[in-house]
N, C-alpha and C positions, 0 to 999 in steps of 0.2 A: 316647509311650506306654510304661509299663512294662512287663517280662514275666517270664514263670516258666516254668518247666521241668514241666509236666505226665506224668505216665505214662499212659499208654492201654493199654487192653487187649482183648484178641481174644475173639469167643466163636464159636457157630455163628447164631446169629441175626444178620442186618441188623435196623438199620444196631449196628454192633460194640459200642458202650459205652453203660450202663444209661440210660436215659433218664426212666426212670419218674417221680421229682418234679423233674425237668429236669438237668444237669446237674454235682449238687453235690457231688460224692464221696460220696453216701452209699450207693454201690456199695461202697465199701471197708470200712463197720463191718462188725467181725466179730460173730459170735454173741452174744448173751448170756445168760443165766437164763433168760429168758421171751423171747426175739426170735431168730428167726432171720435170719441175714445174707441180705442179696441174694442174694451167692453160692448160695445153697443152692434158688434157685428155675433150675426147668429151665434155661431160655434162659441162664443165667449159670454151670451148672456145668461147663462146660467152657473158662470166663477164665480167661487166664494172662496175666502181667505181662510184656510186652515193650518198649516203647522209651518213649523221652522224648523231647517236642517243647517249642519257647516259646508261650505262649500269654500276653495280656494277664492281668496283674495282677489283684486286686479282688473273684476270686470268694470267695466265704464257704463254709463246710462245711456239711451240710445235719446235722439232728440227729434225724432221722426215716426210718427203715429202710422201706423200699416191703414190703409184703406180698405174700407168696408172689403172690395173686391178681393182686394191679395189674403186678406185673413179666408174670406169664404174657401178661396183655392187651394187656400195651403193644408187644411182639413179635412180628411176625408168625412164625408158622411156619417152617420150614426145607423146607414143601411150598408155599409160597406163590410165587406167576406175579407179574409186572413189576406187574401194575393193582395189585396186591394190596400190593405193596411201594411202591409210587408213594403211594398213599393212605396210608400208614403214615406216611411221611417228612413229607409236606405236612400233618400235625398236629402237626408240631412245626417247622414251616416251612422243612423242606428241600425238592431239588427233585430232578429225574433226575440233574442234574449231585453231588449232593450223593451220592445213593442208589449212584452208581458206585463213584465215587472213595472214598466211605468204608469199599462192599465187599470194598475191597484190601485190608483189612486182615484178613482169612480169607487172606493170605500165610503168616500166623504161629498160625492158629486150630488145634483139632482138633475134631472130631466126634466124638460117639458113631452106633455104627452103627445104633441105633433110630431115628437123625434123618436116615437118607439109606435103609434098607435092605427102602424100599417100590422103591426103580429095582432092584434086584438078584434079589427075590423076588413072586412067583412066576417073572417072565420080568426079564429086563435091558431096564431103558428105553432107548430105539431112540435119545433122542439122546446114549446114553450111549456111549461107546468100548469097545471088545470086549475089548480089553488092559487098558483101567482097569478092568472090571467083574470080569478076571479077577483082576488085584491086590486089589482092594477085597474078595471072596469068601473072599481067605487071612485076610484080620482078622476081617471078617462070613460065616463059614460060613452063617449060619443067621439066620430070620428072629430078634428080642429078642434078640440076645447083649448085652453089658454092653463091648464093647470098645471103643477109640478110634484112629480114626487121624486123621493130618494133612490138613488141607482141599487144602494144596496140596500138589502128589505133585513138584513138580520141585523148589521149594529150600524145605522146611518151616521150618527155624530162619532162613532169612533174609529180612528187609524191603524187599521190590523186585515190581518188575510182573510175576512169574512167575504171579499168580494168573489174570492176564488170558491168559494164554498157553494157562493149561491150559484157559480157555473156548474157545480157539479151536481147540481140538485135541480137543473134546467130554468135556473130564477133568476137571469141574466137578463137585464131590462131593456139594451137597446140588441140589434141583433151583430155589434161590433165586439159588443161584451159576449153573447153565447159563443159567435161564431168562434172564438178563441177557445173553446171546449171542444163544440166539430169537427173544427181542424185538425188534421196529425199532426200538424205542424208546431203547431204551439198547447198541443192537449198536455203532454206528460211534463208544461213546466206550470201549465195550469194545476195541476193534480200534486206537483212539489211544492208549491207555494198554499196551497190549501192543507197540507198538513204539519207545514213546517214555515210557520212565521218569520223562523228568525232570517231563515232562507231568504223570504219574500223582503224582509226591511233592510239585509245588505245587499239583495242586488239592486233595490229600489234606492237606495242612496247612491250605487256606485252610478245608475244609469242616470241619474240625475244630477250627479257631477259632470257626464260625459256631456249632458245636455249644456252645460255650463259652457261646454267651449265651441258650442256653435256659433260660427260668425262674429270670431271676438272682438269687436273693435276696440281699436289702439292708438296712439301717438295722437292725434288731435281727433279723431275721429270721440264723437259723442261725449257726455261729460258725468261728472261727479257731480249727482244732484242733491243740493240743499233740503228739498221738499219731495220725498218720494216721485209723490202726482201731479208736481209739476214742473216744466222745463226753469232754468235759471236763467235771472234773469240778462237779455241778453244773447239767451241762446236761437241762432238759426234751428230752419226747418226746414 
C-alpha cells in the first residue's frame, strides 16, 4: 500500500478535523467572492496547523465548501457529555476507542473562552480544579470575552499524552475534554493513554487513518488539487 504525508489539525470540537462532506480537504479551501471557508464556521475557528502523519494514498480533493450550517451540525458542542459524543462518532462509524484517542489531539488545540466559560461563571464547575479555574479567570475574567487559551495547560505546543494527564488532574478545559474522565465509559482508556504514550500515538494514527476513509470520493468525484487552498482551475462547485 501507498502512502502520504497528511497534515491534521486541531480545533475545540471533537473529534479534531472537519468531517462535514467526509474527509476531503475541503477544510482547507480558503475564502472566495461569494463562499466562505470552513474555517470561518464556529467549531473550525480556532484550527491551527500542526503535524504531519502517513496515511494511504488515493484520496481526491473535495471541490465543495461545507456551509457554515452543515459544519455547526456536524460538531457537537464543547458542552457536550460522552452519550452525546459517542453518538456523533458512530455517524461516521467511529467508536469509544476512536472518540479517545482522536481527543488527544486538543494537546495542540486552543479555545476561545465562550466555549468553556459556562464552568468558571457564575460558580466554577466542581469537577473542575480550583488552581486551573484560577489560571483560566486571568485569560477569561469575565463571562463573552473574545480571548483564547491553550486546551492543554501542561505542554501546549507539544504532541504527546499531556492532554490525558491534565484529565486526570481535573484540568480538562472544555467539559467534552473532562467529561471523557467522568465517564466509565471512556475513563480507563483515558487513564491508559495518560500513562502510556506509545499506546496513545498508535491508536491515534490507526484512528486517523480510519478517518481517512470517510466518504471517499472516486472516479470523477472531486479532484487532485494543484494548490492546497484552492480549487483548480475549472473546477465546479
Amino acid at each position: 500500500m501507498e502512502w502520504r504525508q497528511l497534515a491534521f489539525e486541531t480545533s475545540e470540537a471533537a473529534p479534531p478535523v472537519s468531517i462535514t462532506n467526509g474527509c476531503d480537504g475541503s477544510v482547507l479551501l480558503e475564502r472566495t467572492a461569494t463562499e466562505k471557508s470552513e474555517l470561518d464556521a464556529p467549531p473550525n475557528e480556532t484550527i491551527r496547523p500542526s503535524a504531519l502523519m502517513a496515511v494511504p494514498l488515493g484520496r481526491r480533493d473535495g471541490v465543495r465548501i461545507a456551509t457554515r450550517e452543515n459544519v455547526v451540525a456536524a460538531f457537537p458542542p464543547p458542552s457536550s457529555n460522552v452519550t452525546t459524543l459517542l453518538a456523533a462518532v458512530a455517524k461516521i462509524n467511529l467508536d469509544v476507542n476512536d472518540l479517545v484517542a482522536l481527543s488527544g489531539a486538543h494537546t495542540l488545540g486552543v479555545s476561545r473562552c465562550i466555549s468553556f466559560d459556562n464552568r468558571l461563571f457564575p460558580e466554577r464547575d466542581p469537577s473542575m480544579d480550583k488552581w486551573f479555574a484560577g489560571q483560566l479567570r486571568l485569560s477569561c475574567p469575565a463571562k463573552n470575552t473574545t480571548n483564547t487559551t491553550a486546551i492543554d495547560v501542561r505542554t501546549p505546543n507539544a504532541f504527546d499524552n499531556k492532554y490525558y494527564v491534565d484529565l486526570l488532574n481535573r484540568q480538562g478545559l472544555l467539559t467534552s475534554d473532562q467529561e471523557l474522565f467522568s465517564d466509565g465509559r471512556t475513563r480507563g482508556l483515558v487513564g491508559r493513554f495518560a500513562v502510556d504514550q506509545a499506546a496513545f500515538f498508535r491508536r491515534f494514527a490507526f484512528s486517523m487513518v480510519k478517518m481517512a476513509q470517510i466518504q471517499v470520493l472516486t472516479g470523477e468525484q472531486g479532484e487532485i488539487r494543484r494548490n492546497c487552498s484552492v480549487r483548480n482551475t475549472g473546477s465546479g462547485t
